[in-house]
C-alpha atoms as one frame of an Amber mdcrd trajectory, in Angstrom:
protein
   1.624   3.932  26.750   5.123   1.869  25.892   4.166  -0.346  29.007   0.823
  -0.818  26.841   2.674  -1.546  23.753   5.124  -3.545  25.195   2.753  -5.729
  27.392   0.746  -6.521  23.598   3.833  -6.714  21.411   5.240  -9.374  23.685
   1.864 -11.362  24.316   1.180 -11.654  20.366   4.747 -12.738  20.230   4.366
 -15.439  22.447   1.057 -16.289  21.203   2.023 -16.611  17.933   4.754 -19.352
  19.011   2.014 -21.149  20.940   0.019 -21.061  17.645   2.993 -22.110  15.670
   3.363 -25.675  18.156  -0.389 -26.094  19.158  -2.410 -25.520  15.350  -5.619
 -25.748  16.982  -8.764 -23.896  16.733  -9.462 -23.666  20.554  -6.014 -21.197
  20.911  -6.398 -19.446  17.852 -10.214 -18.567  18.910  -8.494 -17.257  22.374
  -6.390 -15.258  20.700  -8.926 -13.756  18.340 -11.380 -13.356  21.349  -8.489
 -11.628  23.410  -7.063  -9.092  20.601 -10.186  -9.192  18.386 -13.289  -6.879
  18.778 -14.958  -4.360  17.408 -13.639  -2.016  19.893  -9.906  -3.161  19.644
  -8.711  -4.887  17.120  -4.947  -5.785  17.068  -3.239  -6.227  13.785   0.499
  -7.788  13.869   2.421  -8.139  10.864   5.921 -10.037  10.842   8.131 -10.009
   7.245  11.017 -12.300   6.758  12.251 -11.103   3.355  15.101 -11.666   1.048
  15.966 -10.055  -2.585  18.882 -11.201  -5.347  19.341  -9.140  -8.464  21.176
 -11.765 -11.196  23.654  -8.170 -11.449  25.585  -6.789  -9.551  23.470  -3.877
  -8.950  20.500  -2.144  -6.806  17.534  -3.771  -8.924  15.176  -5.089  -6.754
  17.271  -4.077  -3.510  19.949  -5.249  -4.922  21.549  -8.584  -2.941  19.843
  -8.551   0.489  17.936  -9.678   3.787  15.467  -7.560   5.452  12.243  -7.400
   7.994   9.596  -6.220   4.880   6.937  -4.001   7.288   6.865  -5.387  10.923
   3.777  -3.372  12.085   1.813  -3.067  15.160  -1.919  -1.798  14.190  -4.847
  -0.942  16.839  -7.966   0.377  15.644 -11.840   0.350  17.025 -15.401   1.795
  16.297 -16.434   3.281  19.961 -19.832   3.794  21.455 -21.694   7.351  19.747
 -19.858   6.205  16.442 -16.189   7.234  16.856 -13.366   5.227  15.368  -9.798
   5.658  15.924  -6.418   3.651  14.699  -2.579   3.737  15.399  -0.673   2.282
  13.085   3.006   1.697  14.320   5.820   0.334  11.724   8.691  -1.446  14.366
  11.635  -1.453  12.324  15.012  -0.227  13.965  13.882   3.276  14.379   9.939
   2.647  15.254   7.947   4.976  13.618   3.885   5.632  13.497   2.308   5.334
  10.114  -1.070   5.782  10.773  -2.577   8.324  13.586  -6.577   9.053  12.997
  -9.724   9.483  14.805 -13.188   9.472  12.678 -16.576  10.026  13.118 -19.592
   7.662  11.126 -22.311  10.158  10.714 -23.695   7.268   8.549 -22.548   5.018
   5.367 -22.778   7.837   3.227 -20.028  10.038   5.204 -17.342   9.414   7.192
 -15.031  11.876   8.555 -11.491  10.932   9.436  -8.666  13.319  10.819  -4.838
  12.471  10.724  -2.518  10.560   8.929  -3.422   7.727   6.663  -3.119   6.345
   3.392  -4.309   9.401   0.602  -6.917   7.728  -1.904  -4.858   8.065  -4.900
  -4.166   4.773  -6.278  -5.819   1.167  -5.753  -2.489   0.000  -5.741  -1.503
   1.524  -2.258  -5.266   0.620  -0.823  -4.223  -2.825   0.423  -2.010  -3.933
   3.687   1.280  -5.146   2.896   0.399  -8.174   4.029  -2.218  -8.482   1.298
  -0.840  -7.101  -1.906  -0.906  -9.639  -5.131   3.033  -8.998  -5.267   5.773
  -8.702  -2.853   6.469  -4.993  -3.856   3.677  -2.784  -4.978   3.623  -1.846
  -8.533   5.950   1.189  -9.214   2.903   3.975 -10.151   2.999   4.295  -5.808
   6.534   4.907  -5.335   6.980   6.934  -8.567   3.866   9.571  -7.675   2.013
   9.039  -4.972   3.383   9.360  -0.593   2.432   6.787   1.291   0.382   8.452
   3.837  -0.890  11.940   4.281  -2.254  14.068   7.264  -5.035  16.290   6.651
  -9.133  15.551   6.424 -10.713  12.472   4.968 -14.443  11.961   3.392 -15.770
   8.732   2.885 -19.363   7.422   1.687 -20.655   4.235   0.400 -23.922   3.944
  -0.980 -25.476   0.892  -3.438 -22.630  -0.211  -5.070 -21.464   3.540  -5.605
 -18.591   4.659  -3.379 -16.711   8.222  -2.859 -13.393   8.919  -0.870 -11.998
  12.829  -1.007  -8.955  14.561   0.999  -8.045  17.262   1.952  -4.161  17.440
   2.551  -0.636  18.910   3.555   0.694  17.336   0.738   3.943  16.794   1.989
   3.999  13.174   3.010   5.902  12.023   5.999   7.604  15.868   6.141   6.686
  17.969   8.323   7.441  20.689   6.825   4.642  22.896   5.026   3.889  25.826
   2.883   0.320  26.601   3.253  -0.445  24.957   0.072  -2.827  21.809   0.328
  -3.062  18.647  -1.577  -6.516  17.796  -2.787  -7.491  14.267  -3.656 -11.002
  12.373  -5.123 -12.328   8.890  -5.971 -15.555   7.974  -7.402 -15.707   3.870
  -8.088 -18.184   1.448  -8.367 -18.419  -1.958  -7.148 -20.011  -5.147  -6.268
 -18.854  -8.766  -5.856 -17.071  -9.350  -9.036 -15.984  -5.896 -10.259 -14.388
  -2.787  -8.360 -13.627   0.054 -11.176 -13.708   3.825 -10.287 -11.207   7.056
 -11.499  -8.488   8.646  -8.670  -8.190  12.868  -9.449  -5.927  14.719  -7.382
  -4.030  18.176  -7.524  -0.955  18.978  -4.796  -0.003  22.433  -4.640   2.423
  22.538  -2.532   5.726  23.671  -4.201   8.885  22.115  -4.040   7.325  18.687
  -2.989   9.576  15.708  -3.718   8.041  13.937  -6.373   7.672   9.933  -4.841
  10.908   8.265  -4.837  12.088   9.996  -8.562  14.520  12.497  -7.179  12.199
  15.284  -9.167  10.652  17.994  -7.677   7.545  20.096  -8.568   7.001  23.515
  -8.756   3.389  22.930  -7.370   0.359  22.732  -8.985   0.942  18.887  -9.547
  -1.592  17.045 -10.993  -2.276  13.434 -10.996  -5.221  11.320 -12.439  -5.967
   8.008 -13.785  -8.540   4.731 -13.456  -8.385   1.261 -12.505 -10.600  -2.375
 -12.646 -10.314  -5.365 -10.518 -11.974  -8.306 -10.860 -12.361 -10.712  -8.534
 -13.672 -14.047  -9.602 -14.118 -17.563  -8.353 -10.794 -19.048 -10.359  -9.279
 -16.011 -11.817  -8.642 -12.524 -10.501  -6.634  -9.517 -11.880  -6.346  -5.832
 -11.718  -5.400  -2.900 -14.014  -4.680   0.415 -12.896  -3.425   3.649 -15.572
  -1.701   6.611 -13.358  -0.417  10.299 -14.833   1.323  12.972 -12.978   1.910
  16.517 -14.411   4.235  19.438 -13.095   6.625  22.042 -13.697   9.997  20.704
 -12.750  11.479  22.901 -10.067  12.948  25.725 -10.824  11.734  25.793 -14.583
   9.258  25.690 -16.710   9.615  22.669 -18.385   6.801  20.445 -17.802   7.435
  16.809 -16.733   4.736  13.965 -16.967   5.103  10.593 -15.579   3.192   7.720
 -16.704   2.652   4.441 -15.087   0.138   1.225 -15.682   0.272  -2.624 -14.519
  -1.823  -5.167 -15.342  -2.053  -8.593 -12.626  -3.255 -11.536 -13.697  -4.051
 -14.515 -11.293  -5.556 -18.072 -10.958  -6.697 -19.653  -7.523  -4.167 -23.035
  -8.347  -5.775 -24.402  -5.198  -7.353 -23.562  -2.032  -3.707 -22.626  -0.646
  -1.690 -21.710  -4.162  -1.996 -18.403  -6.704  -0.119 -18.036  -9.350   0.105
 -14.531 -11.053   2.108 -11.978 -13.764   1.981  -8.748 -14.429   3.352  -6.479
 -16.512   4.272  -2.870 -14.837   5.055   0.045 -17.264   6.740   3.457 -15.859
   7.605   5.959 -18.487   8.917  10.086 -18.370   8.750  12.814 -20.446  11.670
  14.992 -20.349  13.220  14.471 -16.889  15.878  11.732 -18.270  14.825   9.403
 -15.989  14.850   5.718 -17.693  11.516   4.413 -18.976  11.120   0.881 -18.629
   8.643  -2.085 -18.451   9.117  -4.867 -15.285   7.402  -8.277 -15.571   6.817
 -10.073 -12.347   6.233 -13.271 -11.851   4.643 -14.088  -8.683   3.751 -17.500
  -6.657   1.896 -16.844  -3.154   1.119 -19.605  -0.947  -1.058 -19.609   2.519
   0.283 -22.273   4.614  -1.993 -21.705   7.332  -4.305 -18.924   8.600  -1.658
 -17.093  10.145   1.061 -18.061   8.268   2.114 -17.451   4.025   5.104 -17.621
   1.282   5.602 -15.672  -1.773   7.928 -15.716  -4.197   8.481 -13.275  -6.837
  10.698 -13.387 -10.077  11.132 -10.387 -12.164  12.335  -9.104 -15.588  12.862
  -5.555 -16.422  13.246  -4.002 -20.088  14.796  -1.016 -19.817  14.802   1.755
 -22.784  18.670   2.510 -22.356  20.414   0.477 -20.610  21.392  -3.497 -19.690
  18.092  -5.288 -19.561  18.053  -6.591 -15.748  16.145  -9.157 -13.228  15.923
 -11.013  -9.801  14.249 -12.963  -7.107  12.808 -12.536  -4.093  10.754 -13.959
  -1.203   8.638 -13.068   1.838   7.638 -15.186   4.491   5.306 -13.453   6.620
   2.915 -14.169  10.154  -0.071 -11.888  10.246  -2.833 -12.128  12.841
């Protein structure tokens, strides 16, 4: 298997430089033909990132350099309707994000078993090489894990879609308590508009509560709706997110709060320019409330190759008001 890995990792390396001296359609089509099927398709992800907060501080990541999400991604539909994907993030201690193996009984229900990306938030839905802004708004980090091992239900039917979990609840943590996390999504869409509510309930107790140092006493519940539209010149998205729990240890209930509204305009065929304004509030925990505008420029230089560049502002309730920069260049095949 690391022969495997290696022998791909290294050919879509050297590929890419090919592609990078040679920008013509005959290698790119060799490359898609080679690592692009319906029974494997390779995904490669490279991040070249960089962050400067105008303070000394940790805002944004503070002053710094970094690799964003270099990820290694094979997934398939197989003959008799299985589908399978591993998802591998190569940073300097590789680790695999996603780890599933499905079954299409039809459109209207989908079965999927191992870890993947809980269907909580639109926010978290796309790749990180595909989000509007460099970071993800802060409802993910703040209340949702990234990924999830359990059971997952899918269906699409006219324009009406449903995605439901059934969870540990504990994230990447391995640990457990026999408690499950149960999550549900009911949206509608069709070319313009995507809308639909996100209901879950984790009741697993003492679960870290995203990255907000909290922790629940179980029974946490989180809920809320979104919109996107998607339009020939203009684009945007709204989301509204709530979490509810019993701090550990207590009985003093904590609930989080969260919204963002993007904005965007196709400039040109290559250039979109977008803001949005990202709200994260508490109740009683003492953690800061505060509201973060981002200003965001994102630029495809070629198929395989794009630029953004974010600016930010963040008001917060207590203290110094505070803001940065920063930048991703990125290859993704």
């Amino acid at each position: 298997m690391k022969k495997i890995l290696l022998f791909l990792f290294i050919s879509l390396s050297i590929s890419s430089v090919v592609i990078a001296q040679n920008d013509s359609a005959s290698v790119l089509d060799g490359m898609k033909d080679r690592f692009k099927s319906e029974e494997l398709n390779v995904i490669m992800l490279l991040q070249s990132t960089a962050a400067f907060s105008f303070q000394d501080d940790d805002f944004n990541g503070g002053r710094e350099f970094g690799i964003g999400a270099p990820l290694l991604d094979f997934k398939g539909s197989l003959p008799n309707n299985y589908m399978y994907r591993l998802q591998l993030q190569l940073n300097r201690t590789p680790s695999i994000l996603d780890a599933q193996v499905g079954y299409r009984f039809s459109e209207m229900f989908r079965l999927i078993a191992g870890a993947n990306k809980p269907f909580m938030v639109l926010e978290l839905d796309p790749s990180p090489a595909s989000t509007d802004m460099i970071n993800r708004a802060r409802v993910v980090g703040a209340m949702v894990n990234a990924r999830e091992t359990g059971l997952t239900f899918l269906g699409d039917f006219d324009g009406i879609y449903y995605r439901a979990g059934i969870y540990n609840g504990t994230g990447f943590s391995q640990s457990n308590d026999n408690r499950f996390l149960y999550t549900g999504r009911l949206g509608f869409r069709n070319e313009t508009f995507d809308t639909g509510i996100n209901a879950s309930l984790n009741r697993t107790r003492g679960e870290s509560v995203g990255n907000t140092q909290l922790i629940s006493a179980g029974d946490r519940s989180i809920y809320g709706a979104y919109i996107k539209y998607s339009g020939d010149q203009f684009f945007g998205t709204a989301e509204f997110l709530q979490s509810r729990f019993d701090l550990f240890t207590t009985t003093v209930e904590e609930t989080i709060t969260g919204y963002y509204v993007t904005a965007g305009i196709h400039a040109t065929e290559s250039d979109d320019f977008l803001i949005r304004l990202d709200h994260l509030s508490f109740d009683v925990s003492g953690n800061e409330d505060s509201d973060r505008l981002v200003f965001g420029w994102n630029r495809q230089i070629n198929e395989l190759v794009s630029f953004q560049l974010n600016g930010l502002y963040q008001i917060n309730d207590v203290t110094d008001n505070q803001a940065g920069v920063s930048a991703n260049f990125q290859f993704y095949f």
